[in-house]
N, C-alpha and C positions, 0 to 999 in steps of 0.2 A: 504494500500500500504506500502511496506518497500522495504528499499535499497535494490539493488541485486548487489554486489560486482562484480562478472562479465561482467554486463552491464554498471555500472558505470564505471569501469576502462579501456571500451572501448571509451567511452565517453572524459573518462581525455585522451586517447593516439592523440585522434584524435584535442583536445585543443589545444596539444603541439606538434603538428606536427607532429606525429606517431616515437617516435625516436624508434632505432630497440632494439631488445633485449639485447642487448652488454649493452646499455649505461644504460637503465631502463626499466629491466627485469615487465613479470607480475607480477610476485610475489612480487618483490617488491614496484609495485604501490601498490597490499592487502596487502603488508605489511604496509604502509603506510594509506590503511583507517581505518585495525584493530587496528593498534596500535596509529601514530600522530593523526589520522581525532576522532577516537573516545576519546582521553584526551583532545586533543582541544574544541571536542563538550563540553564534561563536565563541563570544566572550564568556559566556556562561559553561559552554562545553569546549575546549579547543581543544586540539589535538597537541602531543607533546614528541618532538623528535630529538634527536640527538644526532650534532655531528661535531667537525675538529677543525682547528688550522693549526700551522706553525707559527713559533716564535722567531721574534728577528733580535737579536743582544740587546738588552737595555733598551728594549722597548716595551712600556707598559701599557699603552691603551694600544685598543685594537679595533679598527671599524669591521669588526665579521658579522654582525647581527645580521640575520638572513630578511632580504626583503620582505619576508611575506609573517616575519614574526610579529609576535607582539610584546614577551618579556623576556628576557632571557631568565635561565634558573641553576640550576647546580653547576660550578664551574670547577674544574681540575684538570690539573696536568702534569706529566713525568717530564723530568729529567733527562738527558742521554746518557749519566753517570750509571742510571739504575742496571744495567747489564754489565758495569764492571766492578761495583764497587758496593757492597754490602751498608746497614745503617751505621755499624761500625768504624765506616770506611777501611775494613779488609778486605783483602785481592776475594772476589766470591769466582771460583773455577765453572765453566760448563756444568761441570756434573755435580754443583750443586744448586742449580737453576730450581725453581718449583717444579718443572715440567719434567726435569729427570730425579727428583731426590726422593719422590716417594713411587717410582717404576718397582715392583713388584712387591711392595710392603702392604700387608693386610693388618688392619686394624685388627681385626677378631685376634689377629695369631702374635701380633705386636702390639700391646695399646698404648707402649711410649710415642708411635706414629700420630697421635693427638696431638703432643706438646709439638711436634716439627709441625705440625700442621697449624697451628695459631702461632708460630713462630715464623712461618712463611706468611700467614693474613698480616702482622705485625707489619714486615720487612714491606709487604705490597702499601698497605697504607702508607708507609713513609713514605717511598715511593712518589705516590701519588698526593702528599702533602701539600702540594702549589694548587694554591683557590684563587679568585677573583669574582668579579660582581659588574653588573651592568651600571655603568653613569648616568647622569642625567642624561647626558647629551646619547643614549643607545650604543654607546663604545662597549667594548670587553677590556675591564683593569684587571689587571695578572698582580697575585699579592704571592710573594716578593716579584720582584721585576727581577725577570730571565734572565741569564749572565751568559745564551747560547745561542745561538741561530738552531731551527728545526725540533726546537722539542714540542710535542704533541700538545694540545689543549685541546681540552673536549667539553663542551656545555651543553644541556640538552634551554629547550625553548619554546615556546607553546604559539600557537598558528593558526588557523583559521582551518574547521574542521572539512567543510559544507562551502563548494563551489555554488550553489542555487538553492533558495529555500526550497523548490519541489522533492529537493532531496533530503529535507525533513525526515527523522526513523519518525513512528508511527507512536511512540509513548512521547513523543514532546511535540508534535500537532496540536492537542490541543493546548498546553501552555503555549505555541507562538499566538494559535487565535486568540486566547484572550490579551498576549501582547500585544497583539496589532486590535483591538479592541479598545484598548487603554490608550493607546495613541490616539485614536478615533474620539475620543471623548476628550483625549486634549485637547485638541482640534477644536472641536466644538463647544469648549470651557470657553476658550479664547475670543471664540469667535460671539459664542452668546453670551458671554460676561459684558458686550457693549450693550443690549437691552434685554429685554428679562420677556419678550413675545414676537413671534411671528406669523405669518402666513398659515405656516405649516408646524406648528409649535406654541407652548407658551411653557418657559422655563423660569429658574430663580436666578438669573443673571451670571446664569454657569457654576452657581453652586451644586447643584445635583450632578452636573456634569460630572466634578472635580471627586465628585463622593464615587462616582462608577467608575472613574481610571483608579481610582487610589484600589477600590476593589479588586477591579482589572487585572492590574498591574501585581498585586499580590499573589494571587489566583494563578497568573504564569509565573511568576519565582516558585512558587511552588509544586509545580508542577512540571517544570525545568530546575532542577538545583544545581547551584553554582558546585562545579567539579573542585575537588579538594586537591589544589596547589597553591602550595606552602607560598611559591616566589608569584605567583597569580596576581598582578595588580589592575584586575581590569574593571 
């Protein structure tokens, strides 16, 4: 099942009372699902990926925020030290890499192989000890600032989930109709807070109006819930 614009926006007309085409034309209720109800969706659900760049020596901001992000979120990055040199700083050889130091050891039949094993999660975290955080200005700051050219940075970053509202999933259709519902009644708050009757109407100067978005509007947050990310500022 997916949205169908025209049937939803007879659905919002008849919400809000059916106002006539003067006040809030069709097109601009789809105006309002293609464009508010689908950045509203986004914001409230986005998608979250994760990719990398390189460092360049004693450079600490970074413009990689991906055009199509919205916040950036976890930031970390390794070193080019970590494949030669232990938290110690001792020579660490091939064969005792994570990938080859527990090659044929069974916990069941070894259970000192525990302690090498949070002793190598240890080693990994150090590792990967270099963070940063998005700026005002949407840069990537590296906390310490890199002393290398090409070490790894990896952030992950939340984006717009939903190319087209038609592509609405089928449990948050109706929180978008009563979003584009609530905008409908903005609209019309606005517009009938200049006199309190008309033609086709007699209202409280767009106070009722204002009582059914605030409804509205609740009605789709709840119905939509905001996805739980920590770095999320939307």
């Amino acid at each position: 099942m997916t949205l169908t614009i025209a049937t939803e926006r007879s659905l919002v007309q008849r919400m809000c009372g059916k106002p006539d085409s003067v006040e809030v034309s069709s097109s601009d209720i789809d105006g309002i699902f293609t464009f508010e109800a689908q950045r509203w969706l986004n914001y409230r659900r986005p998608a979250v990926a994760i990719t990398y760049f390189s460092t360049v020596a004693n450079q600490q901001d970074y413009t990689k925020k991906p055009a199509n992000a919205y916040h950036i979120g976890n930031v970390w990055w390794l070193t080019q030290d970590v494949e030669v040199f232990s938290p110690s700083m001792s020579y660490s050889p091939d064969s005792m890499e994570t990938i080859n130091a527990f090659g044929g050891f069974s916990v069941l039949n070894n259970p000192s192989i525990v302690v090498e094993f949070y002793k190598r999660i240890s080693e990994y975290h150090h590792a990967f000890a270099g963070s940063g955080k998005e700026t005002e200005e949407g840069k990537i700051r590296l906390i310490p600032v890199p002393g290398s050219d090409n070490d790894k940075v990896y952030f992950e970053y939340s984006y717009p989930r939903w190319n087209t509202i038609t592509a609405t999933p089928v449990e948050f259709i109706d929180g978008v109709r009563f979003y584009v519902a609530s905008e409908v009644m903005r609209i019309l708050a606005l517009r009938r807070g200049q006199v309190t009757g008309g033609k086709n109407y007699s209202g409280g100067g767009g106070q009722n109006e204002l009582k059914f978005m605030e409804q509205f509007l609740k009605e789709a947050e709840a119905r939509v819930p905001m996805i739980n990310q920590p770095f999320f500022r939307g």
